[in-house]
ChimeraX commands (.cxc) that place a marker at each C-alpha (Angstrom):
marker #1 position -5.91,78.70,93.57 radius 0.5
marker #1 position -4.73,78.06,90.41 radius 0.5
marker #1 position -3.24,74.80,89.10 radius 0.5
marker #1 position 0.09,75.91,88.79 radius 0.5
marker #1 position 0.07,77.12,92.40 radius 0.5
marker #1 position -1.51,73.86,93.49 radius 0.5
marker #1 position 1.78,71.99,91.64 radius 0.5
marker #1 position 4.10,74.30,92.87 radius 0.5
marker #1 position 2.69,74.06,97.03 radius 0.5
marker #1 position 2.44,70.50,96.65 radius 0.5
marker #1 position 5.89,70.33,95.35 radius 0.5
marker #1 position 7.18,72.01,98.47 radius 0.5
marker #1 position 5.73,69.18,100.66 radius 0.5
marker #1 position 9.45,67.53,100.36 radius 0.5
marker #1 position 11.16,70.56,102.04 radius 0.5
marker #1 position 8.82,70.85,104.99 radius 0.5
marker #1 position 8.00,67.29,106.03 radius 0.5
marker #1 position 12.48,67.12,105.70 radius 0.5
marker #1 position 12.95,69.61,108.07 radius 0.5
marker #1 position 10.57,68.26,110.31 radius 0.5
marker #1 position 12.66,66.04,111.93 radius 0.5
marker #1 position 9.58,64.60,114.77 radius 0.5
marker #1 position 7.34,64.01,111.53 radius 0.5
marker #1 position 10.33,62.10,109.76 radius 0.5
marker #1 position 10.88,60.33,112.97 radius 0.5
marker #1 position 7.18,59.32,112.74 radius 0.5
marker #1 position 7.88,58.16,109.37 radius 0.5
marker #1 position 10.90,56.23,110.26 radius 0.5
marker #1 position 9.86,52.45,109.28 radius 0.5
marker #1 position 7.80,53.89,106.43 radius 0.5
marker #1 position 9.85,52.89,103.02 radius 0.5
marker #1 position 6.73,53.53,100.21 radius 0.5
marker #1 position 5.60,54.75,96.88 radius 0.5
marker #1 position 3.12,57.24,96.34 radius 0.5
marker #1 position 1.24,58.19,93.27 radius 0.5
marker #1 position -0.70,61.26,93.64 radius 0.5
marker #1 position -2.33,63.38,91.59 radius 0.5
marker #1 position -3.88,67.00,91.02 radius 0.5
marker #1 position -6.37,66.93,88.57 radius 0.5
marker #1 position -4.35,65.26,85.21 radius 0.5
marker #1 position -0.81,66.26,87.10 radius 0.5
marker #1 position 0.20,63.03,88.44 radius 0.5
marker #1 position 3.74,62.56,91.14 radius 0.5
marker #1 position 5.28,59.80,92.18 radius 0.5
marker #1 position 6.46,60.28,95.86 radius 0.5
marker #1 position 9.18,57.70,97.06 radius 0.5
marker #1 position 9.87,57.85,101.29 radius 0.5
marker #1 position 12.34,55.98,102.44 radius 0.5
marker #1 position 12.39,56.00,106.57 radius 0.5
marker #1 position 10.14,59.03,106.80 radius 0.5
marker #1 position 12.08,61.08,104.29 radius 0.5
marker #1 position 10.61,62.31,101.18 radius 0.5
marker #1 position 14.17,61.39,98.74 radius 0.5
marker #1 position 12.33,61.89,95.59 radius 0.5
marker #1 position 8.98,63.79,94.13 radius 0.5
marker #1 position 8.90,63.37,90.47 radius 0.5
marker #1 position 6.81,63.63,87.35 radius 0.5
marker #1 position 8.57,61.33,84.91 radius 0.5
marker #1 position 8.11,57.79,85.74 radius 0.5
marker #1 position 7.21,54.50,84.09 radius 0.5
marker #1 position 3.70,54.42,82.61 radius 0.5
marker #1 position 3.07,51.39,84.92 radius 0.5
marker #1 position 4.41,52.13,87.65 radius 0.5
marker #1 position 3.34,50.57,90.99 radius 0.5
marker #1 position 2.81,52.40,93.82 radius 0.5
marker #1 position 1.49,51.34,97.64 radius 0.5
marker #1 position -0.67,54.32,98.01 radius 0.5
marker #1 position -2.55,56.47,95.11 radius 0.5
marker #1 position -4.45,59.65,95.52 radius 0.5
marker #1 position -6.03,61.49,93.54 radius 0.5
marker #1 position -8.61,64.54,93.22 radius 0.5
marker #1 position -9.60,67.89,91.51 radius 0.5
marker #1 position -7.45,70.84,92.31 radius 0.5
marker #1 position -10.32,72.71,94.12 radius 0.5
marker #1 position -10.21,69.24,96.70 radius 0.5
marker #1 position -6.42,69.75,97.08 radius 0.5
marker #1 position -7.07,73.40,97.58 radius 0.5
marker #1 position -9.96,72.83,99.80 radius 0.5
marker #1 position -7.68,70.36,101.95 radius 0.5
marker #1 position -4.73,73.20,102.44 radius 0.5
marker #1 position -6.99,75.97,103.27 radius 0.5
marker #1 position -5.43,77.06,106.86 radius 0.5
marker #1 position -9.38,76.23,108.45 radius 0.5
marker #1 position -10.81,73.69,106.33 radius 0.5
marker #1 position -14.44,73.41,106.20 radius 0.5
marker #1 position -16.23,70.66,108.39 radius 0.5
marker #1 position -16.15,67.53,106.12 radius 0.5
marker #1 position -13.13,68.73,103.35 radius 0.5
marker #1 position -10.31,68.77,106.56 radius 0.5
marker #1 position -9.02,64.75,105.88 radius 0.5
marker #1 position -8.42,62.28,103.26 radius 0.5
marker #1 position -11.24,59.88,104.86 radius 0.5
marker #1 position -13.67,62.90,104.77 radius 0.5
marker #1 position -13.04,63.95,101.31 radius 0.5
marker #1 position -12.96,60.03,100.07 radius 0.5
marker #1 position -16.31,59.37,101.62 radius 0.5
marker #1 position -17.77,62.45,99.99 radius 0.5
marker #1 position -16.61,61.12,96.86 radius 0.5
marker #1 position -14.09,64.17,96.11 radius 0.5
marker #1 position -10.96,62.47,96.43 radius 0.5
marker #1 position -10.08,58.98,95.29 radius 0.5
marker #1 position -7.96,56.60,97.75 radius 0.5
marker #1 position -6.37,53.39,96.44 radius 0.5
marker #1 position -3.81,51.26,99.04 radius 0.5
marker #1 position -1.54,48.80,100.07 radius 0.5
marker #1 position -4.14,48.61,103.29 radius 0.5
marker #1 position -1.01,47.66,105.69 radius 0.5
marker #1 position 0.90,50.57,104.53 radius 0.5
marker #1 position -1.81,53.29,105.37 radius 0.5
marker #1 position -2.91,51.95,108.52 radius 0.5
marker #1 position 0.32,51.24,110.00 radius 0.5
marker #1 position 1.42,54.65,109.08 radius 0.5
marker #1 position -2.18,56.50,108.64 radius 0.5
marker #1 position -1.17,59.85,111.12 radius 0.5
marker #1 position 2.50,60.00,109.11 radius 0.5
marker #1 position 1.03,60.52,105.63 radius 0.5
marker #1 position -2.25,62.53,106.87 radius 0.5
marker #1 position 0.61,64.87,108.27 radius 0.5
marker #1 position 2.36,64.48,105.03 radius 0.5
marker #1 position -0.34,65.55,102.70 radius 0.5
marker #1 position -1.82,68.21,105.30 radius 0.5
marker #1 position 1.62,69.92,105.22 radius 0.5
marker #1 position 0.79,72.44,102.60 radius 0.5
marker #1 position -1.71,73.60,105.05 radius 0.5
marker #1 position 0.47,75.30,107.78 radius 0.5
marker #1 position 2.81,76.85,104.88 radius 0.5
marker #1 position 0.41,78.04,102.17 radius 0.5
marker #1 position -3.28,77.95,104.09 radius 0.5
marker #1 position -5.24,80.73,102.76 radius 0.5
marker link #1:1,2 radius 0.2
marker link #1:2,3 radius 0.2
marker link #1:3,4 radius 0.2
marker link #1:4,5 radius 0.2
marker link #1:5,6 radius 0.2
marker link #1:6,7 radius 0.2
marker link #1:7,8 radius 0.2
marker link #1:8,9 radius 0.2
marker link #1:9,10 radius 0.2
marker link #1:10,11 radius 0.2
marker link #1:11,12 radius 0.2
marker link #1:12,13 radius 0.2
marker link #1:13,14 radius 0.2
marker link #1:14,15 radius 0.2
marker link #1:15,16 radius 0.2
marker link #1:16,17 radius 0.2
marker link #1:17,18 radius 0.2
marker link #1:18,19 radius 0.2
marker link #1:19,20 radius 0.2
marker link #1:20,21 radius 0.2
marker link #1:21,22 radius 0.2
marker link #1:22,23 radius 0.2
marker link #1:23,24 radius 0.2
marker link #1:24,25 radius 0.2
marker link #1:25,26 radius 0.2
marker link #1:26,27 radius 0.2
marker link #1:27,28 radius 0.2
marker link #1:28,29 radius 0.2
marker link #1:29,30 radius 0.2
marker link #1:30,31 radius 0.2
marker link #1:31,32 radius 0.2
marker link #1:32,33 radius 0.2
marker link #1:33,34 radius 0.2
marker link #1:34,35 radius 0.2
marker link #1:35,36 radius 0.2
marker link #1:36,37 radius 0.2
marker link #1:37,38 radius 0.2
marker link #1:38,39 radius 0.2
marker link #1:39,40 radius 0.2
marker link #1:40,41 radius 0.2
marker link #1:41,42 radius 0.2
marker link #1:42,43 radius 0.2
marker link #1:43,44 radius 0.2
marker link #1:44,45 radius 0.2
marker link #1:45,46 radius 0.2
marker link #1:46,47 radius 0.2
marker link #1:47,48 radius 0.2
marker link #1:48,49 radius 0.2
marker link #1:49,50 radius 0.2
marker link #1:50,51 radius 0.2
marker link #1:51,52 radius 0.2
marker link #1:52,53 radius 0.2
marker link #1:53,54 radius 0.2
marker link #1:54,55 radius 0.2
marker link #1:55,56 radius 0.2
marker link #1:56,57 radius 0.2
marker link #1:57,58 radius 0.2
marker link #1:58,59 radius 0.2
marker link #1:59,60 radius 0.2
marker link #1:60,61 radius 0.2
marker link #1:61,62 radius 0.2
marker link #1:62,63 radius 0.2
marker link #1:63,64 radius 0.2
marker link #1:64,65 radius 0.2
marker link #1:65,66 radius 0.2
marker link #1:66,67 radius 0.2
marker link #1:67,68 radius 0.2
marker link #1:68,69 radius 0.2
marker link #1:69,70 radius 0.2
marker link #1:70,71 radius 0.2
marker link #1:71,72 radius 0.2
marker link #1:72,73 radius 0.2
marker link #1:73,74 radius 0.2
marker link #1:74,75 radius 0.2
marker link #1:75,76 radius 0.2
marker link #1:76,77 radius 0.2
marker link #1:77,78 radius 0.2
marker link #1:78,79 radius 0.2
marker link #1:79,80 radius 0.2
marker link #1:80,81 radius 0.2
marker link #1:81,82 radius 0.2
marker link #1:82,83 radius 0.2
marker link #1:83,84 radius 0.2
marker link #1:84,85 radius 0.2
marker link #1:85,86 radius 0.2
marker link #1:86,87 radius 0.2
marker link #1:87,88 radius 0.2
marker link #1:88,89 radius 0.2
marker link #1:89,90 radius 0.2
marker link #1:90,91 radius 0.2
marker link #1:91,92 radius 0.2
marker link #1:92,93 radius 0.2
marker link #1:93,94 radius 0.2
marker link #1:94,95 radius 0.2
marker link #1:95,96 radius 0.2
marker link #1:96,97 radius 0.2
marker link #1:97,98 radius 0.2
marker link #1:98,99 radius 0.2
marker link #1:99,100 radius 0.2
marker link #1:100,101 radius 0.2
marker link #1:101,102 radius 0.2
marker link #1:102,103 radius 0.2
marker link #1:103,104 radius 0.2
marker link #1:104,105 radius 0.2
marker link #1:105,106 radius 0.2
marker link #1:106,107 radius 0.2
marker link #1:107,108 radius 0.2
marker link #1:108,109 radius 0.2
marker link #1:109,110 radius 0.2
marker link #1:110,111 radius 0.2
marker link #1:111,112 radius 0.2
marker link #1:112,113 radius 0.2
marker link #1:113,114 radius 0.2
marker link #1:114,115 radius 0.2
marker link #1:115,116 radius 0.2
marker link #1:116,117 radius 0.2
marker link #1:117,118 radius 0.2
marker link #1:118,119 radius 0.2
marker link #1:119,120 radius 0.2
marker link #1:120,121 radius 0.2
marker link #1:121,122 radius 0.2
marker link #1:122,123 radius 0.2
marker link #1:123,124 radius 0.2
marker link #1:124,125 radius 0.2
marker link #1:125,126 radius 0.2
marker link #1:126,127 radius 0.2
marker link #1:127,128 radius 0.2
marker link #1:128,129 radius 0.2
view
């Protein structure tokens, strides 16, 4: 997958997880900031009570966020495939193998850890090769 396709799938996450109304009900005392990144293509994600209301590219240099992610494009790829191989399937899995970089609020993810696995794992059931 190229990166340009990885951008583009990853900036349909929005649409989906919106229309999912039981995942934004999941998400519904989750108000957060998310920095994530694709290789050197970084996001900022802002939810407010489960809804994505903004995915952007252009934000201040310093910008805080209570959850970063970030990894190559062949981990983000990897992740979205529609049958993941054992070990690249979750954020834990590819963190402890060192592909994908986790940095937290720890309240935030733990308190909401199923919401934003389903979040970022939303690609898979829409663009899963």
């Amino acid at each position: 997958m190229s990166l340009a396709s990885l951008q583009q799938t990853f900036e349909s996450i929005p649409e989906h997880v919106n229309r999912n109304a039981h995942l934004v009900h999941r998400g519904r005392f989750l108000n957060a900031q998310l920095k994530i990144s694709i290789d050197s293509a970084c996001w900022l994600m802002e939810i407010h009570e489960g809804k994505i209301t903004s995915l952007t590219q252009k934000f201040p240099l310093f910008q805080t966020a209570d959850l970063v992610i970030s990894a190559s494009g062949e981990t983000w790829a990897a992740l979205w495939e529609k049958f993941p191989k054992a070990g690249w399937h979750d954020i834990f899995a590819l963190h402890k193998r060192g592909a994908m970089r986790i940095e937290v609020e720890s309240h935030v993810l733990f308190a909401h850890l199923q919401y934003l696995k389903d979040v970022l794992n939303t690609p898979r059931q829409f663009h899963g090769a």
